[in-house]
C-alpha positions in Angstrom: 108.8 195.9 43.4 107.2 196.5 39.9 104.1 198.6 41.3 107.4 201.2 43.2 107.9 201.8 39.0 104.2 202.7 38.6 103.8 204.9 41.6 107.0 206.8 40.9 105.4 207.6 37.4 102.2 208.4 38.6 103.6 210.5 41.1 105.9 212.0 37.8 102.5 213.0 36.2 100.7 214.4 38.7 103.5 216.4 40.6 105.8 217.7 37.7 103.2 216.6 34.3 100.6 218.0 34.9 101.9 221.5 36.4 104.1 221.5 33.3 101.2 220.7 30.7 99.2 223.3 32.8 102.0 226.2 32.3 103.0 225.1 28.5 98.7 225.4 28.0 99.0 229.0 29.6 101.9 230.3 27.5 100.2 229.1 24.3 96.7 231.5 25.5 99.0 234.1 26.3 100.6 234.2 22.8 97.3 234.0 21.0 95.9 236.6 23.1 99.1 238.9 22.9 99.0 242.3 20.3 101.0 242.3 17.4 103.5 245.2 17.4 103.7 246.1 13.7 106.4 248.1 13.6 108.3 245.0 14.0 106.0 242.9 11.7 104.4 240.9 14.9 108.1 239.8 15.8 106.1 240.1 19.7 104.1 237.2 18.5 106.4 235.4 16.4 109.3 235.2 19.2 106.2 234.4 21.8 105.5 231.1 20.0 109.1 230.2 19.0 109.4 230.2 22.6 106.6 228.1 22.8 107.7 225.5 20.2 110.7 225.6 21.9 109.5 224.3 25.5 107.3 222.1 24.4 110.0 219.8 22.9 112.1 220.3 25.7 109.2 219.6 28.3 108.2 216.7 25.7 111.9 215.2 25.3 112.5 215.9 29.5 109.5 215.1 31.3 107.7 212.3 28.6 110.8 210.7 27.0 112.4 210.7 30.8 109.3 209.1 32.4 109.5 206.4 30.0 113.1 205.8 30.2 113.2 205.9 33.9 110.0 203.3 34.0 111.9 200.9 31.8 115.1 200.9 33.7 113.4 200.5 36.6 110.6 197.8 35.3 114.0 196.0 34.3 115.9 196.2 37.6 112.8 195.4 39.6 111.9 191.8 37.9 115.7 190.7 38.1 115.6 191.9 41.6 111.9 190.1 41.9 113.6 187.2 40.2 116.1 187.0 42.7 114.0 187.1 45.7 111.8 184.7 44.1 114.6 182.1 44.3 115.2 182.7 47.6 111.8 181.7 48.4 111.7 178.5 46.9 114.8 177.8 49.0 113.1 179.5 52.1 110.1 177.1 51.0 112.0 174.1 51.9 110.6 172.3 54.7 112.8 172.8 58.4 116.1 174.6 56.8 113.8 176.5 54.7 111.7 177.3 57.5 114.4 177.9 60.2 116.3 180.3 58.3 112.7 182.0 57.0 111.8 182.4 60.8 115.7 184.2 61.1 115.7 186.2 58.0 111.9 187.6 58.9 113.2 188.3 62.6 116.6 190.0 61.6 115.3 191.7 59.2 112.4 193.8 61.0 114.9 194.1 63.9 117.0 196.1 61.6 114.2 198.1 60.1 112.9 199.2 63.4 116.5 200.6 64.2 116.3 202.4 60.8 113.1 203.9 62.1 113.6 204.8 65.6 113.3 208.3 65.4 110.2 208.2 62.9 109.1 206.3 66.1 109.0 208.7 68.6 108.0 211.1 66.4 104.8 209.5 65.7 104.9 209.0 69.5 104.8 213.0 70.0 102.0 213.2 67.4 104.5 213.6 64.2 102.7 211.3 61.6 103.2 212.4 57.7 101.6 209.9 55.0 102.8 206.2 55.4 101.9 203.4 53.2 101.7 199.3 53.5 100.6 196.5 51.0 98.7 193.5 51.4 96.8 191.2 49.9 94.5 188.0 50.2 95.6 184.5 48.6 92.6 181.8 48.9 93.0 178.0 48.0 90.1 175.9 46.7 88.6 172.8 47.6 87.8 170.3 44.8 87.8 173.5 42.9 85.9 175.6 44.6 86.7 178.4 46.6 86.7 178.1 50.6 85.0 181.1 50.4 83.5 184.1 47.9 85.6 187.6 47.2 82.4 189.2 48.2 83.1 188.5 52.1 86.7 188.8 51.3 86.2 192.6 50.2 84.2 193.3 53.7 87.7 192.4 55.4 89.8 194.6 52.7 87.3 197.5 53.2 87.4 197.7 56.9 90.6 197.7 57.0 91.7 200.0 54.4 89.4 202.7 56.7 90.2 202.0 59.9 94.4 202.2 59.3 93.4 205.0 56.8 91.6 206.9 59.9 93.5 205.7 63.0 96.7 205.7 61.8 97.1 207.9 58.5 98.3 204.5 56.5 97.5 204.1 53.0 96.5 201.0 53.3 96.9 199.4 49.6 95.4 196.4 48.7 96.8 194.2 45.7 94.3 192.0 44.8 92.9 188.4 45.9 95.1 185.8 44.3 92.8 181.9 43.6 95.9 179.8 44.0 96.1 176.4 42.1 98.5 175.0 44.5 96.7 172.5 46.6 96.6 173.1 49.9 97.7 170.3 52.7 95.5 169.7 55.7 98.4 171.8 57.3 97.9 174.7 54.9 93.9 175.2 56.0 93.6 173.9 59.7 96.4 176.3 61.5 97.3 176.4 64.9 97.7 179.2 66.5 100.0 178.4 69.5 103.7 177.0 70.4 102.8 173.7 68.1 101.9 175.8 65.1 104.6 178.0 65.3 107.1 175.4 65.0 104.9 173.6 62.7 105.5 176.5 60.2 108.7 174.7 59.5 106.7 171.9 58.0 104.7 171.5 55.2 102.5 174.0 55.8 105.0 176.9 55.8 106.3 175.4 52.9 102.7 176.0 51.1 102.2 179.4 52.5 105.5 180.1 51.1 105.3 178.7 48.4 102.0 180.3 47.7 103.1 183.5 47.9 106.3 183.4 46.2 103.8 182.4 43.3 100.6 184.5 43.5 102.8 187.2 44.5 105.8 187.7 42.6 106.0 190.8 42.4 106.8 191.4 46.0 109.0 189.1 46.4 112.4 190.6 46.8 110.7 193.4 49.5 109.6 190.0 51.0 113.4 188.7 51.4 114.7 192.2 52.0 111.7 193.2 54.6 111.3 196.8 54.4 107.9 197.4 52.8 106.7 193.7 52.7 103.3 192.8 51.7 101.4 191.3 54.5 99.6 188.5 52.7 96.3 187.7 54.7 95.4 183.8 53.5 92.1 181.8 54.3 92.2 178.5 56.0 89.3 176.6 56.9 90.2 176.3 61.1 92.2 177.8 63.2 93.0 176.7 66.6 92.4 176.2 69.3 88.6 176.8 69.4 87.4 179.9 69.5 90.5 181.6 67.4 89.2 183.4 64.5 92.8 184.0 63.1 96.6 184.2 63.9 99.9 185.7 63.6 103.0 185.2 65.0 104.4 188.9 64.4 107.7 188.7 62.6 108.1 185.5 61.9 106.0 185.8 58.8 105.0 187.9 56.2 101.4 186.5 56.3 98.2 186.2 58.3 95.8 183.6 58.4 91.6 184.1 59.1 89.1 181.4 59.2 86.7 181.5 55.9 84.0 181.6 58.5 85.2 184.4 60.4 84.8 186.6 57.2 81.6 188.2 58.1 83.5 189.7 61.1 84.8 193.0 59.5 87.7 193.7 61.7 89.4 190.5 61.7 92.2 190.9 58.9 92.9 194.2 60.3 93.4 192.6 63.9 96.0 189.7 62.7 97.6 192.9 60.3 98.4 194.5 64.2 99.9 191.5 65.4 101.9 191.7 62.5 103.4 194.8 63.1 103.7 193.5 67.2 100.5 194.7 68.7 99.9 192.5 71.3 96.4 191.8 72.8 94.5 194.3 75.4 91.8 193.8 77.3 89.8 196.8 76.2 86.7 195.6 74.7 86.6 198.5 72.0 90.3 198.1 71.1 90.8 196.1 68.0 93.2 194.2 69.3 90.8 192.7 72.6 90.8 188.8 71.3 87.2 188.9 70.6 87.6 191.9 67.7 85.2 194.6 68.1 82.7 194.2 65.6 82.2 198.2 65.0 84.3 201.4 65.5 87.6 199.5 66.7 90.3 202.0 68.6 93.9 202.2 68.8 96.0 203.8 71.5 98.5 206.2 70.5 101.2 204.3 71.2 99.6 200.8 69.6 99.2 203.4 66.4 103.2 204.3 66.7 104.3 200.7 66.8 102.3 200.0 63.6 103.8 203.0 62.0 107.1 202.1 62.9 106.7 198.2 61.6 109.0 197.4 58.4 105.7 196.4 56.7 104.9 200.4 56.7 106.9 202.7 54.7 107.1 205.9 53.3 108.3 204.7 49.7 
C-alpha cells in the first residue's frame, strides 16, 4: 500500500506543484517587469511583491507542508494496514486451513470486485477504456545459492509485457522489482503442476512457500493482497511445470501469483499469458492470440472482449 502514498505525491507535484510553482514564477517576472508609478513612491511595485511574498508562504505552507503531512499520515496508516495483512498471510500460509480459506478469501473477494466493476465492464465493452493500472512482480528462489535463473531473461518477460497490456489494453502495467528470496524452496515450490492435483496441492506445502514468499519479499502489498482490489500479481520461477509441455500456470482467482518455467524465459510472452489467466482469460485456439497454449512468440492479440475481462479483473484498478 506504501507505493499508493508515493503516487498520490507524485501525482500532488505534477498536477497542483508544478502549475503553482509555474504561476508563483510568473507573478514574480511580472512584478520585476512592472513600471513604478512615482506619484505613489512605486507603491505599484511594492503592493505587486507583498502580494508575492504573500502566496508564496501560503502556496509553501498549503501545497509543501500539506504534501508532507498527508504522505506521513498515509506512510503511517499504510504499514499498520500492511502489518495487518501481513499477519493474515502467515495464517493464510498454513498448510490445508491456511490454504482452504486462501482459495475462499481470493475467490470471494474478486467475485465482489467484479460486481463493483460491472459497469466499468461494459463500458470497456462499448469501447469506453480511460487509464487503468496493475502491479506485479517476479520472486525467484535459488538453488545451493544460485539463482534458477538470471534477471537478464527475467526483464525480457517484464518488458513484453509492460508493452503489450500498455498497447492492447491501455494498462499501466507497473512492475515492482524481482525479489532473490532466501526461503528455500521445497520440491513442491519449483516442480508445479498445473492441473486438478496441483490445484489442490496448493493447500500443501507448496502454497504454503509461495505464500509465505510473498508475504515476505512483498510486504508492502500485502493488505491489497488480503483485501483483493488492486493485488500484485506476483509471477515466481519454478524449475518444471507439468504436465510436459506446460511452460507455466495459473489457476485464475485462486491465487495472487503465476508460475513460468526458468526455461521458458526466453519466450517473451509467457508471463503476460499466465497474467490473462489471472484475470480469467481462458485459452483460444487462435494461433496469434496470446492466450492459444503455445504463446505467440511475436505480436500477440487480444479480442475486445478478452481486453474487457482483463480490465475489469480486481488485479486492475484505477487507484
Amino acid at each position: 500500500m506504501g507505493r499508493v502514498c508515493k503516487e498520490v505525491q507524485d501525482w500532488v507535484e505534477e498536477k497542483i506543484e508544478k502549475p503553482v510553482d509555474t504561476w508563483v514564477n510568473q507573478l514574480q517576472k511580472t512584478c520585476k517587469q512592472q513600471s513604478c508609478n512615482w506619484w505613489c513612491l512605486c507603491c505599484n511595485k511594492w503592493l505587486c511583491w507583498l502580494a508575492w511574498v504573500v502566496v508564496k508562504v501560503v502556496t509553501w505552507v498549503v501545497v509543501t507542508v500539506g504534501k508532507w503531512v498527508t504522505r506521513i499520515v498515509c506512510e503511517v496508516v499504510n504499514v499498520v494496514l500492511d502489518v495487518i495483512g501481513f499477519v493474515v498471510e502467515l495464517i493464510l500460509s498454513i498448510p490445508i486451513i491456511g490454504g482452504i480459506i486462501r482459495t475462499i478469501l481470493n475467490w470471494v473477494t474478486e467475485v465482489i470486485w467484479r460486481l463493483v466493476g460491472l459497469l466499468d465492464f461494459l463500458g470497456s465493452l462499448v469501447g469506453i477504456r480511460l487509464r487503468k493500472k496493475m502491479y506485479f512482480g517476479v520472486i525467484v528462489p535459488s538453488i545451493d545459492g544460485t539463482p534458477i535463473v538470471g534477471d537478464a531473461e527475467i526483464m525480457r518477460q517484464v518488458d513484453a509485457a509492460v508493452d503489450f497490456y500498455n498497447t492492447s489494453c491501455n494498462i499501466n502495467l507497473i512492475f515492482t522489482g524481482i525479489c532473490h528470496t532466501d526461503i528455500k524452496a521445497p520440491e513442491a515450490g519449483l516442480v508445479v503442476g498445473c492441473d486438478a492435483g496441483g490445484f489442490f496441492g496448493d493447500w500443501l506445502v507448496g502454497g504454503s512457500y509461495f505464500e509465505f514468499a510473498s508475504a515476505t519479499c512483498k510486504f508492502t502489498d500485502s493488505f491489497r493482497r488480503v483485501i483483493g482490489l488492486g493485488a500484485e500479481i506476483i509471477v515466481f520461477i519454478v524449475q518444471d511445470v507439468t504436465p510436459a509441455g506446460t511452460n507455466g500456470c495459473s489457476f485464475a482467482s485462486t491465487h495472487n501469483y503465476v508460475v513460468i518455467e526458468a526455461k521458458r524465459t526466453d519466450q517473451a510472452f509467457v508471463a503476460a499469458h499466465e497474467m490473462g489467466h489471472a484475470c480469467w482469460l481462458p485459452h483460444v485456439s487462435d494461433p496469434t492470440n496470446l492466450m492459444n497454449p503455445s504463446t505467440p512468440t511475436a505480436n500477440p492479440i487480444l479480442t475486445n472482449v478478452q481486453v474487457s475481462l482483463v480490465r475489469w479483473s480486481k488485479h486492475c484498478v484505477y487507484f
